[in-house]
C-alpha positions as CSV (number, residue, x, y, z in Angstrom):
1,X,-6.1,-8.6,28.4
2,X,-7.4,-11.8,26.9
3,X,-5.6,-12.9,23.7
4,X,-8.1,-15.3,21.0
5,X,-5.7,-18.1,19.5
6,X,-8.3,-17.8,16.8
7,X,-6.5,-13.9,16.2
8,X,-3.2,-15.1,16.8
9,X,-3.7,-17.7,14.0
10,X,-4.8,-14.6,11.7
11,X,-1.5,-12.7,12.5
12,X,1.2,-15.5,12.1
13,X,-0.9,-16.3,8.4
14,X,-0.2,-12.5,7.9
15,X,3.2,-12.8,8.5
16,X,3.7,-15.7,6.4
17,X,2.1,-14.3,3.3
18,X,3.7,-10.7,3.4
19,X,6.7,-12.1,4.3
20,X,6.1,-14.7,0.5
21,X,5.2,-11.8,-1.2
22,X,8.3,-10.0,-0.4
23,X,10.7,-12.6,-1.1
24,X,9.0,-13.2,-4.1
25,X,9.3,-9.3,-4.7
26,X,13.5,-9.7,-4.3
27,X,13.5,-12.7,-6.1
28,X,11.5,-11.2,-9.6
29,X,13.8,-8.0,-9.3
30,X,17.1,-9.6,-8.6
31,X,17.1,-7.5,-5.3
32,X,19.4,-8.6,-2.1
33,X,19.1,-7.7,1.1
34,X,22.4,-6.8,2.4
35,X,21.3,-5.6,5.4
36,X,18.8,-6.5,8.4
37,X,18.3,-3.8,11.3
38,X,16.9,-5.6,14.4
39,X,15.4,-2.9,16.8
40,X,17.2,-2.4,19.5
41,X,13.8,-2.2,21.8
42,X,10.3,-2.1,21.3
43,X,9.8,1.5,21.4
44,X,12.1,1.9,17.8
45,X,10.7,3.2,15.0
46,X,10.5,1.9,11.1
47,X,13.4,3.7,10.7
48,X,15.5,0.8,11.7
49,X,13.5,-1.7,9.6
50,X,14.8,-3.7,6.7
51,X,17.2,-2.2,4.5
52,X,17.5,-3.4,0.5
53,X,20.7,-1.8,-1.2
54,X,20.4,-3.6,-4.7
55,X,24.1,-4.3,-6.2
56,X,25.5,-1.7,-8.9
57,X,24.0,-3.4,-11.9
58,X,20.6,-4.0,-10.5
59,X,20.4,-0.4,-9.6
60,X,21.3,0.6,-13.2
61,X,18.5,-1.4,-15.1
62,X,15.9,0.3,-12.4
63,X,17.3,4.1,-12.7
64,X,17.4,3.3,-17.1
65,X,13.7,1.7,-16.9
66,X,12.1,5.2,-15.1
67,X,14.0,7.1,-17.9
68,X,12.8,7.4,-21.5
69,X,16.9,6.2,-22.5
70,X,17.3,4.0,-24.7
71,X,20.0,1.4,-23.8
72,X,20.9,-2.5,-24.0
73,X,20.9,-5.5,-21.6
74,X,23.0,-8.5,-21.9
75,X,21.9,-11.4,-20.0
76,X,24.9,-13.8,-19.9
77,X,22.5,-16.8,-18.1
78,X,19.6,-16.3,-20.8
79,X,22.4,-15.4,-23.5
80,X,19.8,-12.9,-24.6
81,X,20.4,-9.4,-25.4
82,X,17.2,-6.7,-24.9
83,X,16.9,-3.5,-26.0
84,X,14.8,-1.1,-24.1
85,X,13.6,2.2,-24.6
86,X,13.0,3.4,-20.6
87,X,10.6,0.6,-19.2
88,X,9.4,-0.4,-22.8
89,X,11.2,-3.6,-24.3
90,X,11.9,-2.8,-28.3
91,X,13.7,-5.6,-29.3
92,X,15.3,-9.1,-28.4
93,X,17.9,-11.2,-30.2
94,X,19.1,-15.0,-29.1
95,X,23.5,-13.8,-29.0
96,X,26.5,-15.9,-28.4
97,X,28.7,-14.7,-25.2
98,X,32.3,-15.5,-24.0
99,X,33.5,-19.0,-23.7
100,X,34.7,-19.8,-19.8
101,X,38.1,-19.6,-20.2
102,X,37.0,-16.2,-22.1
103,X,34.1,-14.7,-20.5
104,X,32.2,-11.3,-21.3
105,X,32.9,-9.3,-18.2
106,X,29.5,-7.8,-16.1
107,X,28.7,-4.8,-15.6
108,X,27.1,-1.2,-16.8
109,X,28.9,0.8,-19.7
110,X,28.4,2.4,-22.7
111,X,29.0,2.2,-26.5
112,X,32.0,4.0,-27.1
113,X,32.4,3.7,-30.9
114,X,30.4,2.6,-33.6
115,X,32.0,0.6,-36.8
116,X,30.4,-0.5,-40.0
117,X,33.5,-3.5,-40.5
118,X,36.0,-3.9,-38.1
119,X,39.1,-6.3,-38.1
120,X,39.3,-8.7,-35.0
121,X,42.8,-10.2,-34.0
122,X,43.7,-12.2,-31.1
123,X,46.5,-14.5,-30.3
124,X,45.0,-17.5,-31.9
125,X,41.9,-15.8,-34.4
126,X,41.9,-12.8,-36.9
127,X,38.5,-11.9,-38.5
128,X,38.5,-9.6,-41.3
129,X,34.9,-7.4,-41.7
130,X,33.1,-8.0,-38.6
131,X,30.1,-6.3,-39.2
132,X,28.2,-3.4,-37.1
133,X,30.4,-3.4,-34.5
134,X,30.0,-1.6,-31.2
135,X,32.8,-1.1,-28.6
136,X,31.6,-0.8,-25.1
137,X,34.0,-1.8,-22.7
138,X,37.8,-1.6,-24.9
139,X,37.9,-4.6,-27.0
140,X,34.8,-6.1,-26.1
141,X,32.5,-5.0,-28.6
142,X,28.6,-6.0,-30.0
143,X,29.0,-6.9,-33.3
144,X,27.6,-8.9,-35.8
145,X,28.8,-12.9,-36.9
146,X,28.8,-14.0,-40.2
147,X,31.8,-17.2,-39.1
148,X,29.6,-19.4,-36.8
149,X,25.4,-19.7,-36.0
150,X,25.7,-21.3,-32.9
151,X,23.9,-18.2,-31.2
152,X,22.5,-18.8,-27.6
153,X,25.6,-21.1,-27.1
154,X,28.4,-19.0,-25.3
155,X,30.9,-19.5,-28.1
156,X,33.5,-15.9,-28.1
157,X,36.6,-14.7,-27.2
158,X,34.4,-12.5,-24.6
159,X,32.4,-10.5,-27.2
160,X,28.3,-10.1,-27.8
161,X,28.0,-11.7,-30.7
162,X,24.7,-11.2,-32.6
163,X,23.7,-12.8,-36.2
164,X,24.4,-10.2,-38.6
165,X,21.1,-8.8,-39.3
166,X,20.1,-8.7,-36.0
167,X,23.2,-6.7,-35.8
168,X,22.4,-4.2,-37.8
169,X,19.6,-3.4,-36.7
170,X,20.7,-2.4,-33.2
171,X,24.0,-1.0,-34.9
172,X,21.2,1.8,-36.2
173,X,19.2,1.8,-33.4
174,X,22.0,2.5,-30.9
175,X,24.0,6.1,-30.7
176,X,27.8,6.2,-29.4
177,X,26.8,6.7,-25.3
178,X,23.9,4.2,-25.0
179,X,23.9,2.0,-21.6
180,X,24.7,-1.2,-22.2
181,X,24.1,-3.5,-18.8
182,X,25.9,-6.8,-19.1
183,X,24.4,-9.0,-16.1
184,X,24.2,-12.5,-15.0
């Protein structure tokens, strides 16, 4: 069998670009591969080929965008907070997040209860009619600010803080159970 290095330049230019293209793939979807099957011999099948398992949040966001469910993401990085109807963005706000010492945990919950005011207390604040407030995870809540407009700075005791109108907005917009997906 004669082999052309012309075609074996083809192949490993092949390679390279599919194998681009699908890091680029993991990169735009936030995907990890967590783990890499090597065939055992050249006669195995695809079935011991590549394996992506993307982490709990990740698969969260892409089981809520092939539904027609309404819910909310929090990016902490982006300190942006999205609301989506399935696949289709509705609605974007600039929020202020937990400080470091007080950070807004990660993860995929839902709004538990819905208040118009609310009264905040911790050891070393105590906020009387917080507006549109939404508990999703105990105390941490999405709720309106009317005490500081530094929004896109994280800035809370581990709350979603969102200006006030902004607030309200999803406050009517959101129903007690929709998915809220707090990620990096």
């Amino acid at each position: 069998m004669q082999v052309h290095m012309r075609s074996l330049w083809k192949w490993h230019l092949l390679i390279l670009m599919t194998t681009s293209v699908f890091a680029n793939f993991l990169s735009i979807y936030h995907l990890q591969i967590t783990s890499l099957a090597a065939p055992a011999s050249k006669q195995n099948s695809a079935t011991e080929a590549e394996t992506v398992r993307p982490d709990k949040i990740t698969q969260a966001i892409l089981n809520l965008k092939e539904s027609q469910q309404r819910w909310i993401e929090i990016n902490l990085k982006e300190q942006k907070l999205l609301a989506w109807e399935g696949n289709q963005f509705v609605y974007g706000t600039t929020i202020s997040t937990g400080k470091r010492l007080t950070p807004t945990p990660t993860g995929v919950f839902a709004v538990q209860t819905k208040l118009r005011q609310a009264r905040m207390r911790g050891s070393d604040y105590d906020i009387p009619d917080v507006p549109y407030t939404m508990y999703y995870d105990g105390n941490y809540a999405i709720h309106g600010a009317y005490w500081h407009n530094n929004f896109g700075t994280p800035v809370s005791h581990g709350c979603v803080n969102l200006p006030p109108k902004n607030a309200l907005w999803l406050f009517n917009w959101a129903k007690v159970g929709t998915p809220v997906v707090v990620r990096k």
